[in-house]
Wavefront OBJ file of the C-alpha trace (Angstrom):
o trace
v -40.868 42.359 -8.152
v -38.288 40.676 -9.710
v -36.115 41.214 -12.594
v -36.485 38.558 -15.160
v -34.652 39.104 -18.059
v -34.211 37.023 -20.906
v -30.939 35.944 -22.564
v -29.820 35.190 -25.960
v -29.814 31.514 -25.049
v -33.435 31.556 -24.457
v -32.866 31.021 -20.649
v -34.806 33.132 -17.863
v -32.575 34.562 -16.006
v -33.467 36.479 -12.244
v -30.900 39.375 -11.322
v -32.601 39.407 -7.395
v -32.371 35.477 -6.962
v -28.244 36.252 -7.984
v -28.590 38.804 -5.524
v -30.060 37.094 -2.734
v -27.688 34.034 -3.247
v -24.589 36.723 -2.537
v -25.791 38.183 0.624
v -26.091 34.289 1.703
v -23.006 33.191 0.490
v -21.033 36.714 2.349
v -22.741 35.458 5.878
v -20.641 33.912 8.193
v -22.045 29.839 8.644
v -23.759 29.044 11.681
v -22.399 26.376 13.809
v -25.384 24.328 13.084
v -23.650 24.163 9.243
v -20.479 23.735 10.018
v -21.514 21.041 12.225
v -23.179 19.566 9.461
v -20.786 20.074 6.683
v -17.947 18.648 9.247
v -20.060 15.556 9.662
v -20.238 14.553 5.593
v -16.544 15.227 5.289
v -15.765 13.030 7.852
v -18.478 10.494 6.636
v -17.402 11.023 2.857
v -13.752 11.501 4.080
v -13.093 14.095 1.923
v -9.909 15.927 3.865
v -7.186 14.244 4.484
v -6.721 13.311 8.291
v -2.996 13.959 7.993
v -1.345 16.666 7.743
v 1.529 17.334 4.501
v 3.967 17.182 7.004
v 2.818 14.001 8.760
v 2.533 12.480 5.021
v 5.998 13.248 4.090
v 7.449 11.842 7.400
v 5.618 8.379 6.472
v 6.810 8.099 2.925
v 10.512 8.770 4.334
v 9.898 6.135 7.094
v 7.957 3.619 4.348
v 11.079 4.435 1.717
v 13.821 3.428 5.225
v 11.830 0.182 4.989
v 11.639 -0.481 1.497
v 15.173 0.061 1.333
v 16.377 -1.959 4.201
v 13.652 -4.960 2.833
v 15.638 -4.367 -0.010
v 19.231 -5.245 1.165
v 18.257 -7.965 3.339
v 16.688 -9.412 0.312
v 20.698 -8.734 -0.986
v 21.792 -10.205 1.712
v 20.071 -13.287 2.257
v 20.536 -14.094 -1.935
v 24.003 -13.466 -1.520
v 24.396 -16.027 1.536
v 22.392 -18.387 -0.294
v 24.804 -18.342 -3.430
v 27.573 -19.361 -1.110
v 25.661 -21.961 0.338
v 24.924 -23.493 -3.727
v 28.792 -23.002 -3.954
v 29.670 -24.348 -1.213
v 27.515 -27.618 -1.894
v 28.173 -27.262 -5.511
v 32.075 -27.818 -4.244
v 31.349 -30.621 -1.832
v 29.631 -32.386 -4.353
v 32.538 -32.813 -6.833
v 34.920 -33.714 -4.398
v 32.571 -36.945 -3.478
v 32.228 -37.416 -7.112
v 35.721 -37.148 -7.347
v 36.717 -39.496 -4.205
v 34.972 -42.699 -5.024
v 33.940 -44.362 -1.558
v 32.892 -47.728 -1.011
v 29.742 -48.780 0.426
v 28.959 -51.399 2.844
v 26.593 -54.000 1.864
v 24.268 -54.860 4.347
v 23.642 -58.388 5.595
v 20.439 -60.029 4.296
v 18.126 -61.844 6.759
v 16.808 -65.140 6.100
v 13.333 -65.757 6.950
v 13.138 -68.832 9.109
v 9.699 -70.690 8.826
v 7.554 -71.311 11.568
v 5.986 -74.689 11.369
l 1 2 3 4 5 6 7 8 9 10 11 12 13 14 15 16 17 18 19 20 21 22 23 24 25 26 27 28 29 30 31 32 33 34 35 36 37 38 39 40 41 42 43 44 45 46 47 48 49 50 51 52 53 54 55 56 57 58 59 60 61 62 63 64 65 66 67 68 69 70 71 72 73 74 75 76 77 78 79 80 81 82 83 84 85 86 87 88 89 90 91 92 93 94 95 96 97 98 99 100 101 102 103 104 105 106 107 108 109 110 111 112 113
Protein backbone atom coordinates (compact mmCIF):
# COMPACT_ATOMS: atom_id res chain seq x y z
CA UNK A 1 0.00 0.00 0.00
CA UNK A 2 0.93 3.31 -0.33
CA UNK A 3 1.76 6.08 1.90
CA UNK A 4 -0.55 8.95 1.51
CA UNK A 5 -0.01 11.54 3.76
CA UNK A 6 -1.55 14.74 3.98
CA UNK A 7 0.13 18.17 4.17
CA UNK A 8 -0.59 21.38 5.76
CA UNK A 9 -1.53 22.75 2.35
CA UNK A 10 -4.31 20.37 2.05
CA UNK A 11 -2.46 18.49 -0.81
CA UNK A 12 -2.19 14.51 -0.94
CA UNK A 13 0.95 13.76 -1.07
CA UNK A 14 2.43 9.81 -1.99
CA UNK A 15 6.00 9.06 -0.40
CA UNK A 16 6.19 5.57 -2.86
CA UNK A 17 5.16 7.51 -6.16
CA UNK A 18 8.48 10.00 -4.97
CA UNK A 19 10.11 6.86 -4.58
CA UNK A 20 9.41 5.16 -7.66
CA UNK A 21 10.10 8.41 -9.71
CA UNK A 22 13.95 8.20 -8.15
CA UNK A 23 14.76 4.72 -9.03
CA UNK A 24 13.56 5.93 -12.71
CA UNK A 25 15.26 8.98 -12.82
CA UNK A 26 18.94 6.97 -11.33
CA UNK A 27 18.50 4.42 -14.53
CA UNK A 28 20.66 4.88 -17.23
CA UNK A 29 18.21 5.99 -20.63
CA UNK A 30 17.74 3.51 -23.16
CA UNK A 31 18.80 4.29 -26.59
CA UNK A 32 15.26 4.23 -27.66
CA UNK A 33 15.09 7.75 -25.35
CA UNK A 34 17.91 9.20 -26.22
CA UNK A 35 16.99 8.64 -29.68
CA UNK A 36 13.93 10.31 -29.02
CA UNK A 37 14.98 13.15 -26.89
CA UNK A 38 17.90 13.78 -29.66
CA UNK A 39 15.20 14.01 -32.27
CA UNK A 40 13.02 17.09 -30.43
CA UNK A 41 16.24 18.94 -29.77
CA UNK A 42 17.16 18.86 -33.11
CA UNK A 43 13.47 19.53 -34.24
CA UNK A 44 13.02 22.29 -31.43
CA UNK A 45 16.75 23.22 -31.89
CA UNK A 46 17.35 23.60 -28.53
CA UNK A 47 21.47 23.10 -28.41
CA UNK A 48 23.41 25.07 -30.14
CA UNK A 49 25.03 23.35 -33.30
CA UNK A 50 28.26 25.22 -32.66
CA UNK A 51 30.51 24.84 -30.45
CA UNK A 52 31.83 28.15 -27.89
CA UNK A 53 34.85 27.93 -29.65
CA UNK A 54 33.47 27.86 -33.20
CA UNK A 55 31.15 30.94 -31.97
CA UNK A 56 33.95 33.02 -30.83
CA UNK A 57 36.03 32.41 -34.05
CA UNK A 58 32.87 33.86 -36.09
CA UNK A 59 32.32 36.96 -34.05
CA UNK A 60 36.24 37.70 -34.48
CA UNK A 61 35.92 36.98 -38.27
CA UNK A 62 32.26 39.04 -38.41
CA UNK A 63 34.10 42.02 -36.14
CA UNK A 64 37.48 41.76 -39.20
CA UNK A 65 34.55 42.56 -41.51
CA UNK A 66 32.72 45.08 -39.78
CA UNK A 67 35.81 46.82 -39.31
CA UNK A 68 37.28 46.69 -42.72
CA UNK A 69 33.36 47.69 -44.11
CA UNK A 70 34.07 50.30 -41.86
CA UNK A 71 37.25 51.96 -43.33
CA UNK A 72 36.36 51.46 -46.80
CA UNK A 73 33.28 53.34 -45.95
CA UNK A 74 36.36 56.01 -44.65
CA UNK A 75 37.86 55.63 -47.52
CA UNK A 76 35.54 55.98 -50.22
CA UNK A 77 33.92 59.39 -48.16
CA UNK A 78 37.22 60.67 -47.99
CA UNK A 79 37.89 60.26 -51.92
CA UNK A 80 34.61 61.61 -52.53
CA UNK A 81 35.37 64.94 -50.52
CA UNK A 82 38.28 65.48 -52.82
CA UNK A 83 36.34 64.88 -55.72
CA UNK A 84 33.51 67.94 -54.28
CA UNK A 85 36.84 69.92 -53.81
CA UNK A 86 38.22 69.34 -56.61
CA UNK A 87 34.96 70.35 -58.66
CA UNK A 88 34.16 72.87 -56.08
CA UNK A 89 37.75 74.46 -57.37
CA UNK A 90 37.13 73.99 -61.06
CA UNK A 91 34.03 75.63 -60.77
CA UNK A 92 35.29 79.05 -59.55
CA UNK A 93 37.97 79.24 -61.84
CA UNK A 94 35.22 79.09 -64.87
CA UNK A 95 33.28 81.51 -62.90
CA UNK A 96 36.21 83.42 -62.59
CA UNK A 97 37.49 83.17 -66.42
CA UNK A 98 34.55 84.46 -68.33
CA UNK A 99 34.51 82.53 -71.82
CA UNK A 100 32.65 83.40 -74.74
CA UNK A 101 30.22 81.31 -76.42
CA UNK A 102 29.62 80.71 -79.97
CA UNK A 103 26.31 81.45 -81.31
CA UNK A 104 25.07 79.03 -83.53
CA UNK A 105 23.79 79.75 -87.03
CA UNK A 106 19.99 79.73 -87.41
CA UNK A 107 18.41 77.84 -90.35
CA UNK A 108 15.85 79.30 -92.44
CA UNK A 109 13.07 77.19 -93.41
CA UNK A 110 12.69 77.32 -97.15
CA UNK A 111 9.02 76.62 -98.35
CA UNK A 112 8.13 74.01 -100.56
CA UNK A 113 5.52 75.08 -103.00
Amino acid sequence: MSKRVQSIKGETVDFDLFKIKEQISKNPKSSEVLMRENYIDVKRRRTSRKNVSQLLADQEKRKKVASDAVEAQNEEETVNAEKVEAVTTEEKVEKETPTKTKKRPVRKKTQEK
